[in-house]
N, C-alpha and C positions, 0 to 999 in steps of 0.2 A: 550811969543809971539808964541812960537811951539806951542802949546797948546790949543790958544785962534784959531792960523789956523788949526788943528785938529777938533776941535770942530765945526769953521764953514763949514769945509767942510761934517761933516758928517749933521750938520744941513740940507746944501744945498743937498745932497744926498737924503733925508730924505723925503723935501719939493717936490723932482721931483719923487719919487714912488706914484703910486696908492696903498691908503688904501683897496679900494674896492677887492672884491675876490668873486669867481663866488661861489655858492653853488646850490651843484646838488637840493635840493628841492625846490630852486625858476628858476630853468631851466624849460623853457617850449617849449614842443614841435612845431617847424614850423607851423606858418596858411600854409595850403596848398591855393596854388595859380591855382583855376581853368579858363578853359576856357570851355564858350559855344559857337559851332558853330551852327546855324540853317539855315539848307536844307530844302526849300517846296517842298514840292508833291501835285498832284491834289486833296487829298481829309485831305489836314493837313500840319503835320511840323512833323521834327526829329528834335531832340536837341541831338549832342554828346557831351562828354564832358569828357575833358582831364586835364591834368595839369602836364606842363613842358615837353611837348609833349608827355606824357605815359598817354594809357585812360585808366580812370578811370571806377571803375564797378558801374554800378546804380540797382541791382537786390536791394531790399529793399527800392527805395529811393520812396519817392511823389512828384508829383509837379502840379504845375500851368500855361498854361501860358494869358498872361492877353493882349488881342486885344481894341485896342483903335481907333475907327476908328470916328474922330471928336466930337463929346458929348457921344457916342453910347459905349458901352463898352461891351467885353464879354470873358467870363473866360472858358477857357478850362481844364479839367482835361489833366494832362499827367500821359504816365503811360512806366514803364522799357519798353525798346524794344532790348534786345541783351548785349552786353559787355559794352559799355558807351554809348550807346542812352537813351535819353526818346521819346516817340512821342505822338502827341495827340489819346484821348480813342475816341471821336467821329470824326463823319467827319467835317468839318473846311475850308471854302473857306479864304486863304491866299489872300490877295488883293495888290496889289502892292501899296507901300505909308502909309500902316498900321503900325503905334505904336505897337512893343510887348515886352512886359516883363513877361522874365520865371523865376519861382521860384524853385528850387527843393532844396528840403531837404534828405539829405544821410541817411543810417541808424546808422549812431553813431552823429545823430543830428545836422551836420553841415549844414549849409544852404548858397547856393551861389543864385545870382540873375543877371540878366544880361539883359541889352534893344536892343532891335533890332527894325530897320524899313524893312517890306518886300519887296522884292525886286521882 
C-alpha cells in the first residue's frame, strides 16, 4: 500500500509540471509597440512617433500618408523630419473631417500604420 501511495503521488507530481521549456532559439524578440501622433500645420502634417513613451528615430525610414476626402483620394510622400518625426515632402492642405492613414516603414523593415481624422 506504501508503495502504491508513493507511486501516486509522484504520478500526480508529475501530471501538474509543465513539460514545455523555453529554448533560447525559438525566443523572439518584443514587436515593438509604436505610436503615431499627427500635428497639422498650415502647409502639411508632422507624424512623431514613439513607443512606450521613448521616441523613436525615423532617419532611414519612408512613408506615405493617404488623404481620403469622400471618393477623392490623395497620397503624400512623407519624408524624416528630426528625431521621431516624419512630415509631408509637399505642401498639403489638411481639411478638417479628412480620412488619413500613415504608413511608415523603419529601416530594419518594420512597418507601422495608423488612421487618423483631421482635426
Amino acid at each position: 500500500m506504501k508503495k502504491l501511495s508513493i507511486l501516486m503521488t509522484l504520478i500526480m507530481g508529475l501530471s501538474l509540471t509543465s513539460g514545455a521549456m523555453a529554448h533560447p532559439e525559438h525566443d523572439e524578440a518584443p514587436t515593438p509597440r509604436f505610436t503615431l501622433d499627427m500635428v497639422n500645420k498650415k502647409d502639411g502634417a508632422t507624424i512623431y512617433v514613439t513607443s512606450r513613451g521613448e521616441k523613436v528615430p525615423t532617419i532611414g525610414a519612408t512613408g506615405k500618408l493617404l488623404l481620403v476626402r469622400g471618393k477623392a483620394k490623395q497620397e503624400v510622400t512623407l519624408r524624416s523630419a528630426g528625431n521621431n518625426a516624419m512630415e509631408t515632402s509637399t505642401p498639403t492642405k489638411m481639411i478638417p473631417g479628412v480620412r488619413a492613414r500613415a504608413t511608415i516603414t523603419f529601416s530594419d523593415q518594420n512597418v507601422v500604420t495608423e488612421d487618423f481624422v483631421v482635426k
